[in-house]
N, C-alpha and C positions, 0 to 999 in steps of 0.2 A: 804963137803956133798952137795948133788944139791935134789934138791926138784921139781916137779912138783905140781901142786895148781890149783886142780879146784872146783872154785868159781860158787856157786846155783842160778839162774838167781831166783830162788826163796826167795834164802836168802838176795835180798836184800829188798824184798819186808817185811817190818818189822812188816809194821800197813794196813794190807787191806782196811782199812776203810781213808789212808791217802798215797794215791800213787802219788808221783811226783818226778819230776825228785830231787828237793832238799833233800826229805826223801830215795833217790836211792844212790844220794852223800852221805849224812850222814851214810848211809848203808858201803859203801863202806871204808868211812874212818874208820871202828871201825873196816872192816876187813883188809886196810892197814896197820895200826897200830899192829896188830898180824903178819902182812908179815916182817915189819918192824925189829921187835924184832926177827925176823928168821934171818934177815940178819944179824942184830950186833953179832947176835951168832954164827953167821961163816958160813949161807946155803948160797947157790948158789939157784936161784930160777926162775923158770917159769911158770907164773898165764896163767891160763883159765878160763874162764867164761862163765855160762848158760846163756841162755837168752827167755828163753818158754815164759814165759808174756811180755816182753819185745818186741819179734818180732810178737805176737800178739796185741801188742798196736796198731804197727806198721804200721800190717794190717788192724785193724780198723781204720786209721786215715785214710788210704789211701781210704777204702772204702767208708766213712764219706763222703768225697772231690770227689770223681767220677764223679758227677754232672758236676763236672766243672776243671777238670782234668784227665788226664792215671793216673789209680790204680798201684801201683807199684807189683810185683810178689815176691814170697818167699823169693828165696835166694837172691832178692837186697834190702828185709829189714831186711837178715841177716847181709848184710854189714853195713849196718845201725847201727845195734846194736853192732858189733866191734868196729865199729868206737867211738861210744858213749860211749859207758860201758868201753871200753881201756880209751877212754878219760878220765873220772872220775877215774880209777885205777892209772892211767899215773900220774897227775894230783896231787890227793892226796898222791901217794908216793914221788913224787917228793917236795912237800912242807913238808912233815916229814922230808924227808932227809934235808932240808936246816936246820929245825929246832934244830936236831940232829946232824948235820956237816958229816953226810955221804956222802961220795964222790964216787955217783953212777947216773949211767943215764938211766932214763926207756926209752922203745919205745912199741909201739904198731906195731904188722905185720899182717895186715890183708891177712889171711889166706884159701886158699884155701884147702880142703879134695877129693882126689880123690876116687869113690865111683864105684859099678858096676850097669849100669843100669837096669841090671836083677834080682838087690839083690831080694832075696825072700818077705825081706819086705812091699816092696812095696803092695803084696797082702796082706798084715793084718797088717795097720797103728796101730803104739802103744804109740805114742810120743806125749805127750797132747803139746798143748802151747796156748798164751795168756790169756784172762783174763777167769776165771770164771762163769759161766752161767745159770740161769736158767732154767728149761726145756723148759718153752715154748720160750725163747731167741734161746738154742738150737737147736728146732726145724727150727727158723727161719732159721740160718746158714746153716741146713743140706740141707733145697733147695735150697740155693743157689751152689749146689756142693760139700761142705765140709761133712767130716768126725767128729761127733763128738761122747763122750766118758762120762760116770762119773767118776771122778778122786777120789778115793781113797776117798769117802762120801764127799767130799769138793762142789760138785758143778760137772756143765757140762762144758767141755772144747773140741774144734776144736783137732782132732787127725790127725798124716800124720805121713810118714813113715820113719823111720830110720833104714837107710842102714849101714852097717857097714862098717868103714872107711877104706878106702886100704893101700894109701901113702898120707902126706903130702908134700901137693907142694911145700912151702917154707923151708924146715927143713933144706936144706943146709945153707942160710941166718937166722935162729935160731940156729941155732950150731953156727954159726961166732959170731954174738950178744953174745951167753952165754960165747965165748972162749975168746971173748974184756971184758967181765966182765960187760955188761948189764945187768940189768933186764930186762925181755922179756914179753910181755903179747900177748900171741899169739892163734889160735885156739879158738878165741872166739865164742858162739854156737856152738862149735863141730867143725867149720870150715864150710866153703861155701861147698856144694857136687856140686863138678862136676865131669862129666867124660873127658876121652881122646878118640876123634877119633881116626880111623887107623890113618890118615894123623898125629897123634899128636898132633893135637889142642885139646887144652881145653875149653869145654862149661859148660855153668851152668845147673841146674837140674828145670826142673820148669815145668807149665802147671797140665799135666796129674800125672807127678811124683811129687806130694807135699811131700817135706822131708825136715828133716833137722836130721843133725849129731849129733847123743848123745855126752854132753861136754863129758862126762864122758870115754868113751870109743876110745874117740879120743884124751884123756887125757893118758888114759894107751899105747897108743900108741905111741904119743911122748915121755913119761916114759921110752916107751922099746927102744928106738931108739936113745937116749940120753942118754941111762946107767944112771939113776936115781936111788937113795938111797930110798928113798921115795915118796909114790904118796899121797897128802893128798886132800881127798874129804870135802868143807865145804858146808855145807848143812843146812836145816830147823829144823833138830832136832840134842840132844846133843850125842844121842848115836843111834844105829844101835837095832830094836828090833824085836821079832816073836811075833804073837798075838797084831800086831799094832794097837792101838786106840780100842783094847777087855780088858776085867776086867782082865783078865789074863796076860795082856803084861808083858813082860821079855826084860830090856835094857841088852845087851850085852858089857861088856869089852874088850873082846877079844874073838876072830875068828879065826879059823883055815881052811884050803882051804878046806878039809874033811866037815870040820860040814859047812860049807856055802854051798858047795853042796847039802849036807843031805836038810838045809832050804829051799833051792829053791826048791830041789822037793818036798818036803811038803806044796809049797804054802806059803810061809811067805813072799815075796817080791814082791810088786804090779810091774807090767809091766809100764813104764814111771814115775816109780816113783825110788822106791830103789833097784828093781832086776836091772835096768843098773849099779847102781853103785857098786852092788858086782860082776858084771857079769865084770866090768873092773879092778875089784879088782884080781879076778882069771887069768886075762888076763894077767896082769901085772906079779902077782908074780910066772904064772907056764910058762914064757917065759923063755925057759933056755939057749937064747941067751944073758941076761945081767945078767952081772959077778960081780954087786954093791952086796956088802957085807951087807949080814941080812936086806935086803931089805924088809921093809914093807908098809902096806895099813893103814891111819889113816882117820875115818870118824867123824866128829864132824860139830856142828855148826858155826859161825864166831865169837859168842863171846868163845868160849873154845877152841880157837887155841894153845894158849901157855900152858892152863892146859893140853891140849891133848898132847901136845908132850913131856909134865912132865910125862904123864903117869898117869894124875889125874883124866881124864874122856876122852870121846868119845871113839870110840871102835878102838882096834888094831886088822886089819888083817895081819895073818900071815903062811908060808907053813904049820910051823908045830909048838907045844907049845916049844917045845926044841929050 
């Protein structure tokens, strides 16, 4: 059974009020150890990971530093955060497995997403990232050029746009990795977006076009392209719910592609936040190019990995109840 695994740049962020890179590792190991337990149990598996506050650290630090250095541009503190976030996944599965005596090798592929420069997106940014902010912090950011948003009553967050991903550039070296029997951590933040000129080269997406790749959706896409059994989204919360954070909320255990449709057009899924990841959940399972048997969507948190794939909590999506 092969698994796809994308990991919530949000969910590693445990204690807002205690953000560093140690409480990021610690984050991380409680959701390797869930990855882990997949393994002993016979998946095949390919982790992704968000990174919205992450490469908004990112860019604050480079902004910070200005004074007295070149600020670095989006998609190269996307690589950034591949780099880092793979590190600590890489890293901690790798010390389970010694612990355990699994005889398996992670690697990190920093990842490019080819993207269209005309995606529509671009006209109406919906993709929060970094940190959190005040209004009148906010305000500040917005003259300096940026887009920003209220994220789902949490605070004010920096928005830019997410294009929807075409082809991964590396997937013929992530297919070889997963067919050597690697662990692969790959497509982290969505993947870098670049496009291809006529001539064929590939450049990165930056300036005027601020984006980055929804994990989520570039998850389902290596899912579809990899003939995946399952795609499992972990995330900030334990279950998938309508009437989010109202007296009325309803956690959901199971989803069917029908009624997820029905929710989105009624408005239950905030944009940048949980309508991409059911919108990659539909992506996935009404792709009738992969042939994986009773292929479904599991959305949970990082500590109810293994209840969720018992079937004991987080939500299963699926075509149909049958």
């Amino acid at each position: 059974m092969l698994a796809v695994i994308a990991v919530g740049g949000n969910a590693l962020i445990t204690d807002p009020d205690r953000i560093s890179i140690e409480s990021e590792i610690e984050a991380v190991q409680v959701i390797c150890a869930e990855i882990a337990d997949m393994i002993e149990a016979g998946w095949d598996v390919i982790i992704g990971h968000g990174n919205g506050p992450q490469i908004g650290f990112n860019l604050r630090r480079s902004e910070l530093a200005s004074h007295e250095i070149f600020e670095i541009p989006l998609d190269v503190c996307g690589t950034f955060t591949q780099g880092s976030i793979g590190y600590y996944i890489q890293q901690s599965l790798q010390n389970i497995f010694h612990k355990r005596g699994i005889n398996k090798h992670v690697v990190t592929v920093i990842t490019q997403v080819e993207i269209d420069e005309d995606d529509p997106a671009f006209a109406n940014p919906t993709k929060p990232i970094g940190m959190f902010m005040t209004a009148e912090e906010a305000q500040r950011i917005e003259a300096k050029g940026w887009q920003v948003i209220e994220d789902a009553g949490r605070g004010w967050r920096r928005v830019v746009a997410s294009p929807t991903p075409q082809h991964i550039v590396e997937l013929p070296v992530i297919k070889q990795l997963l067919d050597d029997g690697v662990v692969v951590i790959a497509i982290g933040g969505g993947g870098i977006p670049v496009v291809r000129n006529e001539d064929g080269m590939l450049r990165g997406v930056r300036n005027l076009r601020k984006s980055v790749v929804d994990k989520d959706l570039a998850a389902a896409l290596l899912a579809n392209q990899i003939n995946a059994d399952l795609l499992l989204i972990s995330t900030g919360v334990e279950q998938v719910a309508i009437n989010f954070n109202q007296p009325d909320q309803v956690n959901l255990a199971k989803l069917t592609v029908n009624e997820a449709k029905q929710f989105i057009a009624e408005g239950h899924f905030a944009p940048g936040s949980m309508l991409p990841k059911i919108q990659a959940s539909l992506n996935y399972l009404e792709d009738d190019g992969v042939t994986a048997r009773d292929k479904k969507v599991i959305i949970t948190d990082q500590d109810s990995i293994g209840q969720a794939l018992a079937g004991e909590t987080g939500t299963i999506i699926m075509k149909d109840r049958d």
